[in-house]
C-alpha angles and dihedrals in degrees: 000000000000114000100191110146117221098258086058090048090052101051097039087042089121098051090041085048092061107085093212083061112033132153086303092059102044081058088057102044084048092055090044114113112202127169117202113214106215122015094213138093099337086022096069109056090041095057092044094058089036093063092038089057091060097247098184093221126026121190109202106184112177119136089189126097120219128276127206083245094057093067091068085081114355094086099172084078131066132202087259084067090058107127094011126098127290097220092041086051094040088046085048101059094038087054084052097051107029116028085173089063117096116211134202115189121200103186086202137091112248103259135163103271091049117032108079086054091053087044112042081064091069149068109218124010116217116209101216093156136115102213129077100230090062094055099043080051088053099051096046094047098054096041087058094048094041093250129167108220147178111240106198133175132182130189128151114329085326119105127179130181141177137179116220119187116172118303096013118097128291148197099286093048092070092023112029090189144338130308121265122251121302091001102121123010121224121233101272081055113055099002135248126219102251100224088066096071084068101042087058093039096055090053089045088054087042088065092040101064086035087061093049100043095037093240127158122323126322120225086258113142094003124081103217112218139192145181119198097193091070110002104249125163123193141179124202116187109236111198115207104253117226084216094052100143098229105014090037136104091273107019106208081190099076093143130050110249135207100226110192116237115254121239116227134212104233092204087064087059116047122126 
């Protein structure tokens, strides 16, 4: 027994016309809980068509405000949001485009003492972050709760993405742990075309609603790559390690850890 009113029917009509989505898996999308970890430049998209889905619970968690330079490619925010959170701005806009959204703001930064607790509320985590702890936190959090999670990375005009759910392969299967000092630059650091933050979160939405409604085949098991100069897509096949260091036979990783983020040398990684 579905209890959407006519004004939802009407604004999720072109989801509800798809008959790999229907009224069943509307319903579906509407009970789903997902947290997005970062409401920046992949946080932003994904938390736009989120809400325009219809996801019945969205966690935003960023402790950062925002910056002139974030607007470049952040555009859930304005200039008017300069100064102001991140998470207020990002709630702001989900509550303008979407009333039947519920959000849930967390005005932190993910961290070790915290993040199992945040986790453990919701379905699918969404790495919508640019440093290499966070991510590293994310992975191992959800592979300990049993979580299914984006993963989503953005440098230059470069994006990659994955989706892990429990027993396929995760972060530290293709990467065991983060990289040394001055090793990759962030995207403060180096740059990133803005338009390429979309490009990735929409991807990173995209594998969000197929997990809900069951559609098609997720990113498990396979790292999406592309490059924007030239358009290029790729797929490289990622196998699950038995010697993964926190999903493995014998996990070493059997607590979540604040790595620090590494600072990088600009004049290593000039093109």
């Amino acid at each position: 027994m579905f209890d959407f009113s006519e004004e939802e029917i009407n604004r999720y009509s072109r989801h509800i016309l798809l008959k790999e989505v229907g009224v069943e898996g509307q319903e579906k999308i509407r009970n789903a809980k997902v947290l997005v970890v970062g409401a920046g430049g992949l946080g932003s998209p994904v938390i736009l068509y989120l809400a325009a889905a219809g996801i019945g619970t969205i966690g935003i968690i960023d402790g950062d405000n925002v910056d002139l330079s974030n607007l470049q490619r952040q555009i859930i925010h304005t200039t008017r949001d300069v100064g102001f959170s991140k998470a207020l701005s990002a709630k702001e806009k989900v509550n303008a485009l979407n009333p039947h959204v519920k959000t849930v703001v967390y005005q932190d930064f993910l961290r070790s003492d915290n993040a199992i607790d945040i986790v453990k509320e919701y379905d699918f985590i969404i790495d919508a972050t640019d440093n290499f702890p966070v991510k590293f936190l994310i992975n191992d959090a959800c592979v300990m709760t049993g979580k299914p999670f984006s993963h989503g990375g953005i440098l230059r005009f470069e994006g990659q993405t994955f989706t892990h759910t429990p027993g396929s392969s995760c972060y530290r299967c293709i990467y065991s742990a983060p990289p040394p000092s001055n090793e990759v630059p962030t995207c403060s650091q180096a740059g990133v075309l803005g338009a390429i933050a979309g490009m990735l979160g929409t991807i990173q939405a995209a594998e969000t609603l197929k997990y809900f409604t069951g559609v098609g085949e997720l990113l498990t098991d396979k790292l999406l790559i592309f490059d924007a100069k030239t358009m290029d897509f790729r797929k490289i096949s990622i196998s699950k390690r038995d010697n993964c260091p926190v999903c493995g036979k014998t996990p070493s990783v059997t607590q979540l850890v604040d790595y620090e983020q590494s600072a990088c040398d600009l004049l290593n990684h000039k093109k």
